[in-house]
C-alpha positions as CSV (number, residue, x, y, z in Angstrom):
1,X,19.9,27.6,5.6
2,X,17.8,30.6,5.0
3,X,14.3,28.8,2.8
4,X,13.1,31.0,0.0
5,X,9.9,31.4,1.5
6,X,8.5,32.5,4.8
7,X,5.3,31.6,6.7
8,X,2.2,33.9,6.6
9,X,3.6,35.6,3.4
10,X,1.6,35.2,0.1
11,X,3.7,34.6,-3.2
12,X,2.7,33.7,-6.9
13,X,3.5,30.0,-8.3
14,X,2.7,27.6,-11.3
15,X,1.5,24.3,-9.8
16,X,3.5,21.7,-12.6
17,X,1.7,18.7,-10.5
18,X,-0.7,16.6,-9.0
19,X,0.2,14.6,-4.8
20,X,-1.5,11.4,-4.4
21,X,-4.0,13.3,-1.9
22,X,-5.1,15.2,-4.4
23,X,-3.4,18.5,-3.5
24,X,-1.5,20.6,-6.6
25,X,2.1,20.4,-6.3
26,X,4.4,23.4,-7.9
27,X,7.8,25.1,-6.8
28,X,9.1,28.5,-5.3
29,X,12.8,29.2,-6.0
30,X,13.2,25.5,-6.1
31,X,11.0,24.8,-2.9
32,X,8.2,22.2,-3.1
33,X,5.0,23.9,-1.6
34,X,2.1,21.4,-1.6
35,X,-1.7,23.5,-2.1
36,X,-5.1,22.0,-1.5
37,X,-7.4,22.6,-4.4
38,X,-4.8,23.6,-6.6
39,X,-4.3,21.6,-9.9
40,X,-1.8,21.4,-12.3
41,X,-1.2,24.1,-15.1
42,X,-2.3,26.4,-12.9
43,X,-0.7,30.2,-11.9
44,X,-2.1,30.8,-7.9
45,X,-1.6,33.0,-5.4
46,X,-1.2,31.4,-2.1
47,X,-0.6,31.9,1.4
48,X,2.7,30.0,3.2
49,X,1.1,28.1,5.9
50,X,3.8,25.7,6.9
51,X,7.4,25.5,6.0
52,X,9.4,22.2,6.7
53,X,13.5,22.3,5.6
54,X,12.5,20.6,2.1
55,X,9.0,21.4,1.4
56,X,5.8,23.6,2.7
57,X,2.2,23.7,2.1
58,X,0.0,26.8,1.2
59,X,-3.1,27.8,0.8
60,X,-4.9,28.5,-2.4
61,X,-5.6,32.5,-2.3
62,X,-6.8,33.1,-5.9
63,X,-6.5,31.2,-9.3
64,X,-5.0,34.0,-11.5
65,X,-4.5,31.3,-14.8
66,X,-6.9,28.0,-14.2
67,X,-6.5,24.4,-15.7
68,X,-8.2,23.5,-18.6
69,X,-9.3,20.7,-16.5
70,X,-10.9,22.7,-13.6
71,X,-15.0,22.5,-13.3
72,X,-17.4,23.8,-10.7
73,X,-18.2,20.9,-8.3
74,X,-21.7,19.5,-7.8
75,X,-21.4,19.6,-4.2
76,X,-22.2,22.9,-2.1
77,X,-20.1,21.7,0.3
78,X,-17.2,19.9,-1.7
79,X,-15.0,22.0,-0.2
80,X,-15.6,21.5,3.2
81,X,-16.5,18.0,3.5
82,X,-13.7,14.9,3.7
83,X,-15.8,12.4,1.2
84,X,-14.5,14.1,-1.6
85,X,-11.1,15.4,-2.6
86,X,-11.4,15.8,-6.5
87,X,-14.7,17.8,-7.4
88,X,-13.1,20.2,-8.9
89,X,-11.3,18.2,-11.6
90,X,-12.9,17.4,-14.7
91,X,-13.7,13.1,-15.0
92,X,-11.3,12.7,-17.6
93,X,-8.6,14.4,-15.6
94,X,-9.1,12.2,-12.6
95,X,-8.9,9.1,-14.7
96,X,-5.6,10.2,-16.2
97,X,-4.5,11.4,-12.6
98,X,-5.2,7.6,-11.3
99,X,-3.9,6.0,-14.4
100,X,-0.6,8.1,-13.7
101,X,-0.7,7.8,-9.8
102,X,-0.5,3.6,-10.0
103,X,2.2,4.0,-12.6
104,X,4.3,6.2,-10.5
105,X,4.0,3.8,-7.4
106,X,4.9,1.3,-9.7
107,X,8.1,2.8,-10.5
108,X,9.3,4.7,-7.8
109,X,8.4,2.5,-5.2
110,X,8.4,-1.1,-7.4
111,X,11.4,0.0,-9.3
112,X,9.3,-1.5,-12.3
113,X,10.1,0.3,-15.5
114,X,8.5,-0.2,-19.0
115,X,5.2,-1.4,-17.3
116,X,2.0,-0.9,-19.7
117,X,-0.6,0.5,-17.1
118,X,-4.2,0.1,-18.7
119,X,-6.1,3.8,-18.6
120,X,-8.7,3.8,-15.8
121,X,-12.1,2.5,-16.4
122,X,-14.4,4.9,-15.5
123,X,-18.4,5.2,-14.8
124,X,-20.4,6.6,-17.6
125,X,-22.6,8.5,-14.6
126,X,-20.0,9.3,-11.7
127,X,-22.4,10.2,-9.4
128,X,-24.8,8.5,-7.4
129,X,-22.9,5.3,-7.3
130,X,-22.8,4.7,-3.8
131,X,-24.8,2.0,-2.5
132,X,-23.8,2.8,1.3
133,X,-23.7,5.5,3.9
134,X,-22.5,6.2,6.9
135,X,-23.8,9.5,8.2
136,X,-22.1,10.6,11.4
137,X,-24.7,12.6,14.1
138,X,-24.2,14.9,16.1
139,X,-25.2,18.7,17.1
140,X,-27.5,19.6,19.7
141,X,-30.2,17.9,21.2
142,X,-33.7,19.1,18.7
143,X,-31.2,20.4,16.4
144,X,-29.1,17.6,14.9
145,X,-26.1,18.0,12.1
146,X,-26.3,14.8,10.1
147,X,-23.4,14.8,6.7
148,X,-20.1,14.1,6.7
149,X,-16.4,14.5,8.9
150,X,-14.4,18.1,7.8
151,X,-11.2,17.1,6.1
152,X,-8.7,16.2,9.3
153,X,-11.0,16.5,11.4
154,X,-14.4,14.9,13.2
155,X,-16.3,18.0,13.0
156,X,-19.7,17.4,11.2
157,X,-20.5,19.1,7.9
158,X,-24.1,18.8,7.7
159,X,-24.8,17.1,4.7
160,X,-28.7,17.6,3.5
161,X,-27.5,16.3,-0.4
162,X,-24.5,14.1,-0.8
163,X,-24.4,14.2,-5.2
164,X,-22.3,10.4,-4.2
165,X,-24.5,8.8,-2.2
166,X,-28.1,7.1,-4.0
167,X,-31.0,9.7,-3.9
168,X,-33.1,7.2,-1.6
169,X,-30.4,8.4,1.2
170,X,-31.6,12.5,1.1
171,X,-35.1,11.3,1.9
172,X,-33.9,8.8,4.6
173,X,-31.7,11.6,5.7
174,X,-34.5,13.6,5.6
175,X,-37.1,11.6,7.4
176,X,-34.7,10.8,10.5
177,X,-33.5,14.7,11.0
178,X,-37.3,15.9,11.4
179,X,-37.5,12.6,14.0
180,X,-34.4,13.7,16.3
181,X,-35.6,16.8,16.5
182,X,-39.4,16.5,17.0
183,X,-38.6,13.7,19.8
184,X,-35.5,15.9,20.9
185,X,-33.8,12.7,20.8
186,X,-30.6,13.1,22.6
187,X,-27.0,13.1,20.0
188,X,-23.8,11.4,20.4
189,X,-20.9,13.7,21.7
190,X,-18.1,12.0,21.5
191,X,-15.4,14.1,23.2
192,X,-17.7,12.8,26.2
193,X,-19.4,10.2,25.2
194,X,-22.1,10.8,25.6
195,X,-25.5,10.7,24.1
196,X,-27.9,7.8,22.3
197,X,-27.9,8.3,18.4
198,X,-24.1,8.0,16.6
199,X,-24.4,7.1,13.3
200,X,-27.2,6.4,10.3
201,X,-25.7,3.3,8.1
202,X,-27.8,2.5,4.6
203,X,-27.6,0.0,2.1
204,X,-29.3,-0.1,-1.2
205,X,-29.5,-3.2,-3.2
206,X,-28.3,-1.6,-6.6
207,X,-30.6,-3.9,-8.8
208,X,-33.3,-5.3,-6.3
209,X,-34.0,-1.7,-5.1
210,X,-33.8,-3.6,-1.0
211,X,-33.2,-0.7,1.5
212,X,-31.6,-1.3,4.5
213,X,-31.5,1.4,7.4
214,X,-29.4,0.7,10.7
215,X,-29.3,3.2,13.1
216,X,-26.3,2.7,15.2
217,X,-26.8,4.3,19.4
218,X,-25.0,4.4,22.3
219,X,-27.6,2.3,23.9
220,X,-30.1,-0.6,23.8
221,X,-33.3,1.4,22.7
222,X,-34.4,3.9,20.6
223,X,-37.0,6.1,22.1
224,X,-40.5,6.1,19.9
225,X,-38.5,3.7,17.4
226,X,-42.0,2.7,16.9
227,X,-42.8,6.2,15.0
228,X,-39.6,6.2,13.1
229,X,-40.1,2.6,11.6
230,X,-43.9,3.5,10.5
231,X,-42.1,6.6,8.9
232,X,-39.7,5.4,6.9
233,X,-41.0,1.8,6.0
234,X,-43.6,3.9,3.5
235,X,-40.4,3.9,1.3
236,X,-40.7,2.1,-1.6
237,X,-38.2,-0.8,-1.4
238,X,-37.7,-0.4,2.6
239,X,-37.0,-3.8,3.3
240,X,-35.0,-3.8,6.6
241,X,-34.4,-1.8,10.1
242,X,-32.0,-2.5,12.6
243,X,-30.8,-1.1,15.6
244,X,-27.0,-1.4,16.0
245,X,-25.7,-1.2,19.5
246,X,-22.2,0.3,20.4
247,X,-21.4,1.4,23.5
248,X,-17.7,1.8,22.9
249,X,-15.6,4.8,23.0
250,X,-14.1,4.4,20.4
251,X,-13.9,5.5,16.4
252,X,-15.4,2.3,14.9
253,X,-18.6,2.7,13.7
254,X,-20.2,-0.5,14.6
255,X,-21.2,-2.6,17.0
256,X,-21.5,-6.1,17.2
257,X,-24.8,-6.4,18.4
258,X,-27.8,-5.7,16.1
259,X,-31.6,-5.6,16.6
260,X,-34.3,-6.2,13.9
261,X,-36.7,-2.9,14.9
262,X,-38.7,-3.8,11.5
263,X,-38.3,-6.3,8.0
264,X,-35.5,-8.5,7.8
265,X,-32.3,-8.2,8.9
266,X,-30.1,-8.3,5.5
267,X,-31.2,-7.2,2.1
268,X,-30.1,-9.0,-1.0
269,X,-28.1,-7.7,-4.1
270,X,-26.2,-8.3,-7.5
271,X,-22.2,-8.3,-8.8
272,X,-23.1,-9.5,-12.4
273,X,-25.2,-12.7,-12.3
274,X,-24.1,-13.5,-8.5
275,X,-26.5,-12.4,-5.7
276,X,-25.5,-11.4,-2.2
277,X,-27.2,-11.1,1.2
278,X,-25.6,-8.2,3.2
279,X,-26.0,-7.6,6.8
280,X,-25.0,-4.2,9.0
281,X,-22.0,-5.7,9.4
282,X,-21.1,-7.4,5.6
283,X,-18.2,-6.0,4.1
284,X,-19.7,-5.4,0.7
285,X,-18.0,-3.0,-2.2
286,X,-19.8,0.4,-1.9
287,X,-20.1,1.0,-5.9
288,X,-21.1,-2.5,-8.0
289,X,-21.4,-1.3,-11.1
290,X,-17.6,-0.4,-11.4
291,X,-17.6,-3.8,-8.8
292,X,-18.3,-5.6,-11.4
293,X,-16.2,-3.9,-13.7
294,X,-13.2,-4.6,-11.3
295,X,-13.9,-8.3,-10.7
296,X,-14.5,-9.3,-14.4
297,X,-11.4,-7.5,-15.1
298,X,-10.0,-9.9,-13.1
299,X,-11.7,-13.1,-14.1
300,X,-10.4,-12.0,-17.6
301,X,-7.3,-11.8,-16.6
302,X,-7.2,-15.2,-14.8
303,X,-8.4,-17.0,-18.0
304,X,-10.2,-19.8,-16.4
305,X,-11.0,-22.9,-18.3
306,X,-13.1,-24.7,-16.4
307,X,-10.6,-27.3,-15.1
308,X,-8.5,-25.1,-12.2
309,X,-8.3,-24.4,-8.7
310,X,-8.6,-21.1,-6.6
311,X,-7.2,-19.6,-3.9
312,X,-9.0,-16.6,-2.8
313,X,-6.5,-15.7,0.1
314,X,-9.0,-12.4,1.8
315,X,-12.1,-13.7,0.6
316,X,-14.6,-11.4,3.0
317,X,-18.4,-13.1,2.1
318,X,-17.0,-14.4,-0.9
319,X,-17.2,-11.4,-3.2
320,X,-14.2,-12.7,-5.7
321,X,-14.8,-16.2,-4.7
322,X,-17.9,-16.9,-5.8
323,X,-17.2,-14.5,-9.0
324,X,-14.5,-16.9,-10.0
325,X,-16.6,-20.2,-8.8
326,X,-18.6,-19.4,-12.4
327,X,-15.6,-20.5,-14.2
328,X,-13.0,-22.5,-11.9
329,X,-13.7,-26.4,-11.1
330,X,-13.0,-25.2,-7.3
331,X,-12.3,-22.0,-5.3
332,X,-11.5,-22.4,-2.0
333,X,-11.8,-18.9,0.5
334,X,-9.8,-17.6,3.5
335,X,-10.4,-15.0,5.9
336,X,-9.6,-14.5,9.7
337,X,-13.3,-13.0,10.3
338,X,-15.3,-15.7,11.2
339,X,-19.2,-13.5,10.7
340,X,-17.3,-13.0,6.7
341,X,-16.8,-17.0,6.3
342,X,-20.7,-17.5,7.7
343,X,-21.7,-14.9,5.0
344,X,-19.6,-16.6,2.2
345,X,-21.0,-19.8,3.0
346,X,-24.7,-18.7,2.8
347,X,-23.9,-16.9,-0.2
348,X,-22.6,-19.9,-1.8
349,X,-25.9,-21.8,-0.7
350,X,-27.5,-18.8,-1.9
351,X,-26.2,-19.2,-5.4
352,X,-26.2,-23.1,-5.5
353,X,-22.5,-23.3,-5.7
354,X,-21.3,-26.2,-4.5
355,X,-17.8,-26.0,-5.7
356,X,-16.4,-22.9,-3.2
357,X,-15.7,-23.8,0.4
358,X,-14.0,-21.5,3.1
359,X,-12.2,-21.6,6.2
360,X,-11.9,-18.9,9.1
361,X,-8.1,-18.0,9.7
362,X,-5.6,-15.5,8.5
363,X,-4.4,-16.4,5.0
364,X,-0.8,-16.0,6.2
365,X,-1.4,-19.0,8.6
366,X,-4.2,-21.5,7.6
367,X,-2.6,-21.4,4.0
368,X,1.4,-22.6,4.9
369,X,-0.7,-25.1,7.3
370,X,-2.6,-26.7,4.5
371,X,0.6,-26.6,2.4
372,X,2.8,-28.5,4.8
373,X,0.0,-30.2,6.2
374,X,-2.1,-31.3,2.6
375,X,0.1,-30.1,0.2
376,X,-2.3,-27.9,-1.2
377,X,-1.8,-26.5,-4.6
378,X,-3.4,-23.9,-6.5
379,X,-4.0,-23.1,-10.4
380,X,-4.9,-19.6,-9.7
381,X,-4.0,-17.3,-6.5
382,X,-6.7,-14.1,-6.2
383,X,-5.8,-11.9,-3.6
384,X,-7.3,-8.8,-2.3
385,X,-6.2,-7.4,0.8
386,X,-6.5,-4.0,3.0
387,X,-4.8,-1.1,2.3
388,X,-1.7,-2.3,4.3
389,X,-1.2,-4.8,1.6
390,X,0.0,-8.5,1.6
391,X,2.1,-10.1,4.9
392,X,5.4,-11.1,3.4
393,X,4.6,-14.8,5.2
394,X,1.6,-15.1,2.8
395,X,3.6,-13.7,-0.4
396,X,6.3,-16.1,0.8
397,X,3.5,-19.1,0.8
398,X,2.3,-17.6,-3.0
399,X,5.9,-18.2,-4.0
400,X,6.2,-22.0,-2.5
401,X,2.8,-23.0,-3.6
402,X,3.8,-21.6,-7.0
403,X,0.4,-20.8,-9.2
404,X,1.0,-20.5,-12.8
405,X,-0.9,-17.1,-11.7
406,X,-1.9,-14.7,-9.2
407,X,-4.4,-12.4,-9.4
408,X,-3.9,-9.3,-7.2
409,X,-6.6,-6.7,-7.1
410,X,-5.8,-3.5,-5.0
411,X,-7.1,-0.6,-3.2
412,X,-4.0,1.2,-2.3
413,X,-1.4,1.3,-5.2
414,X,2.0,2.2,-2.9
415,X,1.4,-1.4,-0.6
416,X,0.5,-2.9,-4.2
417,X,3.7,-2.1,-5.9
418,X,6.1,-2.6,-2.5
419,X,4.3,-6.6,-2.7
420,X,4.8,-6.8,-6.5
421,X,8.7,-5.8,-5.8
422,X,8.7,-8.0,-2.7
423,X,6.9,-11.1,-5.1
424,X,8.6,-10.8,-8.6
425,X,11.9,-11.7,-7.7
426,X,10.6,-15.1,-6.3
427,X,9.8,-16.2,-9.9
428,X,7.0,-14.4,-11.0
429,X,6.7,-11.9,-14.0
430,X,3.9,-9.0,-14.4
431,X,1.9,-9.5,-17.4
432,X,-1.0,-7.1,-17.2
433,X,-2.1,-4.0,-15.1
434,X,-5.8,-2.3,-15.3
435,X,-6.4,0.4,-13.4
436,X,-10.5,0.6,-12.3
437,X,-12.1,3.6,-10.9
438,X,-14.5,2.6,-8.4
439,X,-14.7,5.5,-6.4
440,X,-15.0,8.9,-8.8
441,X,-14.1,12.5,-7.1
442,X,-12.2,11.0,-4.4
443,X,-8.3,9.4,-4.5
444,X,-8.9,6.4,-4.2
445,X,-8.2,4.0,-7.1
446,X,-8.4,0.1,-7.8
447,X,-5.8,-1.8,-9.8
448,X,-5.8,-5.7,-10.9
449,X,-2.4,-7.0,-11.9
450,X,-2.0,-10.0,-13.5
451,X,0.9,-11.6,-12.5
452,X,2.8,-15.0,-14.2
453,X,5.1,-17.9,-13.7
454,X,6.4,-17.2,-17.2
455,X,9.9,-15.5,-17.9
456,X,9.5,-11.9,-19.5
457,X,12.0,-9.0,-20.0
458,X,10.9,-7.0,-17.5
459,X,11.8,-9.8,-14.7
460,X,15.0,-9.6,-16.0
461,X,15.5,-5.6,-16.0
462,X,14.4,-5.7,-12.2
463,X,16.6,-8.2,-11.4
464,X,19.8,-6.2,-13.2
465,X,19.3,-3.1,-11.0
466,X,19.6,-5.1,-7.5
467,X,22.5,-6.9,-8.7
468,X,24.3,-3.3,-10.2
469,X,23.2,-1.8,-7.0
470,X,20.7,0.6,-8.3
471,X,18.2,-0.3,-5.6
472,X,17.9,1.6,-2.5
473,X,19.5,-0.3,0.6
474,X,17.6,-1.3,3.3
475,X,16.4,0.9,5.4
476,X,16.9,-0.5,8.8
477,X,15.7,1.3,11.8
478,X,19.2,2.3,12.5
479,X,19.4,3.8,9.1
480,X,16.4,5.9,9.4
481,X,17.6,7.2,12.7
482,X,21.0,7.6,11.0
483,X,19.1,9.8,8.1
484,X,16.9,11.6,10.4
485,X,19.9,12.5,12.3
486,X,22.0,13.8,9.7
487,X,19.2,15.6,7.4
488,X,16.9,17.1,10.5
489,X,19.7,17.0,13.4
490,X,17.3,15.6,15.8
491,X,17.1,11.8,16.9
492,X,14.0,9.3,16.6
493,X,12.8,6.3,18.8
494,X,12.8,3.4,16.9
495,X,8.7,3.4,18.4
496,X,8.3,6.0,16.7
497,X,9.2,4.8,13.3
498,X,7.0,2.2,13.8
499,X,4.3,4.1,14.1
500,X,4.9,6.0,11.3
501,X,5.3,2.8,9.2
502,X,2.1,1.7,10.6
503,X,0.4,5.1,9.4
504,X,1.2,4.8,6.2
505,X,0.5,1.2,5.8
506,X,4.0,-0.8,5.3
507,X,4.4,-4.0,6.5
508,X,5.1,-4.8,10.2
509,X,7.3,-7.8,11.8
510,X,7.3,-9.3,15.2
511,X,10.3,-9.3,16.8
512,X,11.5,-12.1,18.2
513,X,12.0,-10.1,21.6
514,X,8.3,-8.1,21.4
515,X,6.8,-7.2,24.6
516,X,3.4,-7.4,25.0
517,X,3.1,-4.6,27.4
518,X,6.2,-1.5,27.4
519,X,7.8,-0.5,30.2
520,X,7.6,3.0,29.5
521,X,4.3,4.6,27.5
522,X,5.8,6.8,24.5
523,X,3.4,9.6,23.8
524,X,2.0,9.9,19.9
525,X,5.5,10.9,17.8
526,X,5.5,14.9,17.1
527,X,3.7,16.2,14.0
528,X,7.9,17.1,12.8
529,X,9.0,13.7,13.6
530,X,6.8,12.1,11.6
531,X,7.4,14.1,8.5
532,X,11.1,13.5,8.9
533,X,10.5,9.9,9.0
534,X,8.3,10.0,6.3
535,X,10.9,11.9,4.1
536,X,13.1,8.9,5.4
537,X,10.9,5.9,4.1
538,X,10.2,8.3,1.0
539,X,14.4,8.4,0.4
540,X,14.7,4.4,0.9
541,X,12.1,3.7,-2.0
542,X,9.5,2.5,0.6
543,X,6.7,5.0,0.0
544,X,6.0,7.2,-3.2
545,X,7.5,10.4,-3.2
């Protein structure tokens, strides 16, 4: 089948849409062509870059009719740079690009229809919110590149201003680049691995003004650290610097090991009227004023009178947990990273709140444990997991301990709504959904539902599609080979639909007959492969279109 379009030719289009990356979705003949930096209600030019047998991606030539909504980003290098992926969209349209992005996972991939989605709750001041950094470095030795990844890519966009990151972090910046240089301090390559200095990591407490600064190296010193810590501890607020050591090859920025070069080794912070201490390696929201936002939204939600007990079932350093434990007679924490539970529990101390405890396990075990074991019960269920969403063990243990409600606050909307659709049927009903926007010029979007023991309409509605057969079957492997096969005339290994699934965040299961070691070593599954088991997992309802 000939495509109406052809690679390396330019063409004129309207883009009628937004992707949930961002990039401006419009038509040619019929043929989906996805365009970076296009947005919708625009008339382009663009360049054919890419043709796949359903759809292709340009790139944005000239703007011949622009969007109402379209500004001039702040950043010089918006363009460029990976941090940011909606600069050039007015506030008000990224709010009602979120607002619409959570309601379409709802339905396409939920198969909820008729949900109310609350509008997005934005910032007053988008800018500046962040309170951490994490400046990659690189470059040549006396001349070091300090800023942000490229889009795709681990190339270094050196980064002087960042208009998201606090303005404490340009003069930090700004100190450590002269310091590299004058002391030709040697940079990390890490196509080689090789070099001392890898990353810069800062935290700023939001309300107590604390500055933290953790220089992460391929090493166990820091050559005239000495000079660098007299430096920078002239900041007002400096109140900590560390030394984090990872020797690793590998993409994860920290280490485990940390040295104290200067201070203390945590800083202290605010959500609402709970304070945190936060280490290097604390997981610890990056914006908390819309933090806070997002976790009273929830607390509202849960409608806590003073007599119940919560579950927080990924309770990191007790963020949520301690939130709640304002309200609930008990709170009770889980999470399978053991430095997390130590930080909830001083945070707890920290806050005189005797009536949160934690344990150290994965939810999806220590939970079905205490049920069998203690029959444990709950009042209120908060969860708030990873981007890959909930294990369907752990929903399954929701279901059995039955909480007259669970709380489920988001970061990825797609995982969100496959849970809600894997959850609902089990006897549970969605009441409310607020969408929060914690992180403003990028994609990324928060959602809290509310979900309830009580009987509504719209469990029923759900229910009367699976039973008519309106639902999409179930995509076993040997369907999606089946599909790939008919649609794209080429075969797929069944490892390499699990990696796809894995790459896009759905759900995994053990086999009963896994291997810990292959026989054979499958090389990474082909850039074409991937897209054609995408558009297969797309077709089976399991991702958004």
């Amino acid at each position: 089948m000939k495509l109406p379009v052809e690679k390396n030719q330019t063409y004129t289009m309207s883009i009628t849409d937004i992707g949930t990356n961002g990039e401006g979705i419009g038509r040619i003949d019929g043929y989906t062509v996805f365009v970076e930096g296009a947005l919708p209600e625009e008339v382009i030019k663009v360049l054919i870059v890419k043709t796949k047998k359903h759809f292709g991606y340009g790139k944005l030539l000239e703007i011949l009719e622009p969007s109402p909504h379209r500004v001039t980003p702040a950043c010089l290098v918006a363009a460029k740079c990976g941090g940011c992926q909606l600069q050039h969209l007015s506030y008000e349209g990224q709010l009602a690009f979120k607002t619409k992005k959570v309601k379409d996972h709802l339905e396409r991939i939920g198969g909820f229809s008729g949900i109310s989605v609350g509008y997005a709750k934005g910032m007053e001041e988008p800018w500046r919110y962040r309170n951490k950094a994490q400046f990659p470095v690189g470059g040549k030795t006396g001349e070091p590149e300090i800023g942000f990844y490229a889009k795709r890519s681990h190339r270094i966009i050196d980064t002087p201003v960042c208009m998201l990151q606090n303005k404490i972090n340009d003069q930090i910046v700004k100190i450590i680049r002269a310091f590299l240089a004058e002391y030709e301090i040697p940079l990390y390559d890490e196509t080689i691995h090789r070099g001392l200095v890898r990353h810069i990591l800062t935290r700023i407490g939001r309300r107590t003004g604390e500055i933290m600064v953790c220089l992460v190296v391929n090493g166990r010193k820091l050559p005239h650290c000495d000079v660098l810590v007299e430096r920078l501890h002239e900041i007002e607020g400096m109140t900590s610097i560390v030394l984090n050591v990872n020797t690793a090859q590998t993409n994860v920025i920290l280490g485990t090991e940390v040295h104290v070069l200067w201070g203390k080794e945590t800083i202290r912070d605010y959500i609402g009227d709970v304070q945190f201490e936060i280490s290097p390696l604390s997981f610890y929201q990056v914006n908390p004023l819309q933090t806070q936002v997002l976790y009273q939204t929830a607390l509202d939600f849960a409608e806590l009178e003073g007599n119940e007990t919560v579950l927080d079932l990924y309770c990191g350093i007790g963020t949520i947990s301690l939130f709640f434990a304002q309200k609930a007679k008990h709170v009770f924490g889980v999470e399978i990273v053991p430095e997390a539970i130590a930080d909830a529990k001083r945070n707890a101390a920290l806050n005189g709140m005797d009536n949160a405890d934690f344990a150290v396990g994965a939810a999806e075990d220590v939970i079905p444990r205490l049920y069998e074991e203690k029959s444990i019960t709950a009042d209120v269920v908060v969860v708030d997991p990873p981007r890959k969403g909930c294990d369907s063990v752990l929903l399954d243990t929701i279901a059995a301990i039955s909480p007259k409600k669970v709380v489920y606050v988001s970061c990825d909307s797609a995982t969100l709504a496959r849970d809600l659709a894997y959850l609902c049927p089990k006897g549970y009903t969605i009441e409310k959904v607020q969408v929060v926007d914690m992180f403003p010029h990028t994609v990324h979007v928060e959602t809290v539902v509310l979900l309830s023991r009580e009987t509504n309409p719209l469990t029923v509605e759900v229910r009367m599609e699976v039973e008519t057969g309106e639902v999409k079957e179930h995509p076993t492997y040997k369907r999606i080979q089946e599909y790939v096969q008919e649609k794209y005339g080429f075969k797929v290994h069944t490892a390499y639909i699990a990696e796809v699934k894995r790459m896009v965040g759905l759900d995994m299961h053990k086999a009963p007959n896994a291997v810990d070691q292959r026989k054979h070593e499958y090389h990474p599954c082909p850039p074409e492969k991937v897209e054609a088991i995408k558009d297969a997992l797309r077709h089976f309802g399991l991702i958004a279109e």
